[in-house]
N, C-alpha and C positions, 0 to 999 in steps of 0.2 A: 504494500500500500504506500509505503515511505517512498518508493522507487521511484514508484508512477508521478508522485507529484512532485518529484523532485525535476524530473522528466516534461510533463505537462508543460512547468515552470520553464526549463530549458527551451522547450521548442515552439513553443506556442505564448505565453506572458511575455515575453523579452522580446520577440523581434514585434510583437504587436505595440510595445511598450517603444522601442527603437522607430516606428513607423511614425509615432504617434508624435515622439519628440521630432521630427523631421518637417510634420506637418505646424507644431506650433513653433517652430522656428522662422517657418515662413511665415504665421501669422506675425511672427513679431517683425520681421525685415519688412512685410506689406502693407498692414497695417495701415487703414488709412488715420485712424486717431489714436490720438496717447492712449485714451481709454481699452480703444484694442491693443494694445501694442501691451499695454499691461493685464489684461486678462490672459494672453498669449505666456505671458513671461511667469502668471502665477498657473497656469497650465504648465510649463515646462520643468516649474520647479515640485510639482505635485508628480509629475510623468518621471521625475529624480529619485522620489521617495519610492514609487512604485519599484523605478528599476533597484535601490538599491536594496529595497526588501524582498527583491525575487533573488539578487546573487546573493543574500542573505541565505536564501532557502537554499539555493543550489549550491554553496558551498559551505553550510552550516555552521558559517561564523555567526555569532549573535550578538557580536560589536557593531554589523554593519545596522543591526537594529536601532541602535543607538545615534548613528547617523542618522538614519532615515526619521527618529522622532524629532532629530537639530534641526534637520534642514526641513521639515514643514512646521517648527513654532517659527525658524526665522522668516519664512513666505507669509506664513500670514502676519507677523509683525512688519511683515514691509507692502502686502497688501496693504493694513491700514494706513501704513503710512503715505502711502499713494491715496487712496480715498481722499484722507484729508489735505495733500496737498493741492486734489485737485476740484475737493471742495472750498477753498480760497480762494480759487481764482474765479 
């Protein structure tokens, strides 16, 4: 059972995850407004956590866990921080 989703995880979660960052990369480079251009960017930083909780699983470190809860409190600490900056203007 362990195999399979380790498995799963490998061949199917990661290149979808890899697809996925490729597509909100271009959202961010195309982006006709700030506004997209940062939903793009907290997309890309969420598609981060994704990936680095699948090579978490596939290769059974459980540090990379630990990454992956840093790097989505800092995204959303800098989602708000974008809301509000660009509730000022």
């Amino acid at each position: 059972m362990i195999a399979s989703v380790v498995e799963i995880t490998r061949l199917v979660a990661l290149p979808v995850l890899g697809l996925s960052a490729l597509l909100s990369a271009w959202c961010i480079l195309r982006g006709p407004t700030i506004a997209d251009r940062i939903v793009g960017l907290e997309l890309l930083t969420t598609i981060g956590v994704g990936i680095a909780a699948c090579v978490s699983i596939v290769h059974g470190q459980s540090a990379l866990l630990d990454v992956s809860l840093v790097l989505a409190l800092v995204a959303f600490l800098a989602t708000v921080a974008y809301a509000r900056a660009l509730g000022d203007r």
